[in-house]
N, CA, C and O of each residue as an XYZ file, in Angstrom:
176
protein
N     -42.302      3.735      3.775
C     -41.128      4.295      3.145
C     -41.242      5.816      3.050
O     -40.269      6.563      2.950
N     -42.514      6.206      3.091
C     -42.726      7.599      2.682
C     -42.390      8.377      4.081
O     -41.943      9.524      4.057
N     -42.583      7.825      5.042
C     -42.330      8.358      6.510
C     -40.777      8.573      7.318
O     -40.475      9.149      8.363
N     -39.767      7.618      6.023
C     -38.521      7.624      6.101
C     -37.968      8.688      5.494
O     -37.187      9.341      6.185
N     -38.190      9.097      4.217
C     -38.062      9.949      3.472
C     -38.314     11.345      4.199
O     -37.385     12.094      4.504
N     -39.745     11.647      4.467
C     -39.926     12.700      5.135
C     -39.064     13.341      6.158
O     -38.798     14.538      6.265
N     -38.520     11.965      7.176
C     -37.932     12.580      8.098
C     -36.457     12.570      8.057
O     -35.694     13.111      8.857
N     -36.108     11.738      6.801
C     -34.613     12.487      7.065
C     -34.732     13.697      6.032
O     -33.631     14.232      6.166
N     -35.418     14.426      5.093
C     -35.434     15.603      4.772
C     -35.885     16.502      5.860
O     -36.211     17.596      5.399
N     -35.994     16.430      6.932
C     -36.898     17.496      7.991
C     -35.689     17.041      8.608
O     -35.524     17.824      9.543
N     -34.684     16.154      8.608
C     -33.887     16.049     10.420
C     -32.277     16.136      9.231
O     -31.184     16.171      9.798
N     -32.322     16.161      7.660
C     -31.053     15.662      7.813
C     -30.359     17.285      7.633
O     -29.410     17.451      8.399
N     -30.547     17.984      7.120
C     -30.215     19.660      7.523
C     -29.140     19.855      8.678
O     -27.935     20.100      8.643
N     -30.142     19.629      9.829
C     -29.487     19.811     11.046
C     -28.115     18.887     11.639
O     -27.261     19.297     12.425
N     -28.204     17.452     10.969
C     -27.374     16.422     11.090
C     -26.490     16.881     10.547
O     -25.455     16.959     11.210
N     -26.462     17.384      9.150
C     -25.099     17.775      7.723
C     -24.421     19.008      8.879
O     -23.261     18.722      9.176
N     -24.851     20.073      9.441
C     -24.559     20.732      9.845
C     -23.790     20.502     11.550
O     -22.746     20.951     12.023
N     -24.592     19.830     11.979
C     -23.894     19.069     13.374
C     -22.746     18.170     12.994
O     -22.070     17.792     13.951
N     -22.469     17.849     12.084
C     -21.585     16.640     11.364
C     -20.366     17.894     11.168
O     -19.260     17.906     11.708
N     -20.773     18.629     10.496
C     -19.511     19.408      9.976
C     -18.995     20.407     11.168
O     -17.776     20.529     11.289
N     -19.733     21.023     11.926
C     -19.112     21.853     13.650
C     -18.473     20.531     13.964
O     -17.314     20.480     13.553
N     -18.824     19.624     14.474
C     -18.053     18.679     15.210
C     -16.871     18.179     14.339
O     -16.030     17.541     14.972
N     -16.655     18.330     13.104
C     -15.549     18.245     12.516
C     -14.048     18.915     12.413
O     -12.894     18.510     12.274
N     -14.989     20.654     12.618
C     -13.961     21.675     12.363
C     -13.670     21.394     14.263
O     -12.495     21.121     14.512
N     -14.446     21.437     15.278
C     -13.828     21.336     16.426
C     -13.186     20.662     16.961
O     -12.761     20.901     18.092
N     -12.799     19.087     15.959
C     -12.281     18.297     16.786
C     -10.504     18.585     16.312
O      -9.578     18.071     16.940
N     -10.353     19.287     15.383
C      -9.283     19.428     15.276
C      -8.520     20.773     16.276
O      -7.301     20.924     16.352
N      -9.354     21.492     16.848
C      -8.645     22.254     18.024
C      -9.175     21.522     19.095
O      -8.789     22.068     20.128
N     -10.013     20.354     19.395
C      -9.476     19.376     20.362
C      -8.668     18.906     20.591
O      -8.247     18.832     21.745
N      -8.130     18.406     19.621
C      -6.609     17.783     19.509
C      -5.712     18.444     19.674
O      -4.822     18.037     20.422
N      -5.604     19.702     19.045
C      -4.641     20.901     19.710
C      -4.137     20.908     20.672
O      -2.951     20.661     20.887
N      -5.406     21.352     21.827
C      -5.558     21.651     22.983
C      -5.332     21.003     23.705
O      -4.965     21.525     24.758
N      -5.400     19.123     23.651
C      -5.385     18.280     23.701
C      -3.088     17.936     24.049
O      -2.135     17.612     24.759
N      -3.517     18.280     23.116
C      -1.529     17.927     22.629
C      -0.899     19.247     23.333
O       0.329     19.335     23.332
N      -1.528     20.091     23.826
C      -0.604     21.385     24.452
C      -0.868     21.311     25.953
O      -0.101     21.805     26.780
N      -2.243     20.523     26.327
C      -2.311     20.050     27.703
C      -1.265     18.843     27.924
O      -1.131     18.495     29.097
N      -0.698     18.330     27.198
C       0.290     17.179     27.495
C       1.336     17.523     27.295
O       2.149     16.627     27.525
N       1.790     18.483     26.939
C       3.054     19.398     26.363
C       3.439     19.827     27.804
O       4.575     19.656     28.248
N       2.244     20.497     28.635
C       2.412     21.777     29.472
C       3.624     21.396     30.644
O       4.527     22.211     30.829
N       3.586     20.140     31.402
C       4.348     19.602     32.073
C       5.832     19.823     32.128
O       6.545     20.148     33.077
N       6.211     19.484     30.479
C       6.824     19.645     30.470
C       8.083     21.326     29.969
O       9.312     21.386     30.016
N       6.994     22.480     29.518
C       7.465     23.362     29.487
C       6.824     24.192     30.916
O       6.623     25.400     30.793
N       6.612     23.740     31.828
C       6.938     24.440     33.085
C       8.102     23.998     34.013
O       8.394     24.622     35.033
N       8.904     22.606     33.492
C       9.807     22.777     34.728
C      11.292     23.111     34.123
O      12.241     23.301     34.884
């Protein structure tokens, strides 16, 4: 149990932080996402 503990205090830092970038980016995925499907139709 003690070897569980250890390593999510040594790995969970980096996780909280990878968790939250991939959060704020997926919402200008979707953006980008929705303006690549848009584009079609404001070029013709």
């Amino acid at each position: 149990m003690d070897a569980w503990i250890k390593f999510i205090t040594e790995v969970g830092f980096p996780i909280v932080v990878t968790f939250y970038l991939l959060h704020r980016i997926e919402s200008k995925l979707n953006l980008l996402i929705e303006s690549i499907h848009t584009l079609p139709e404001k070029l013709k």
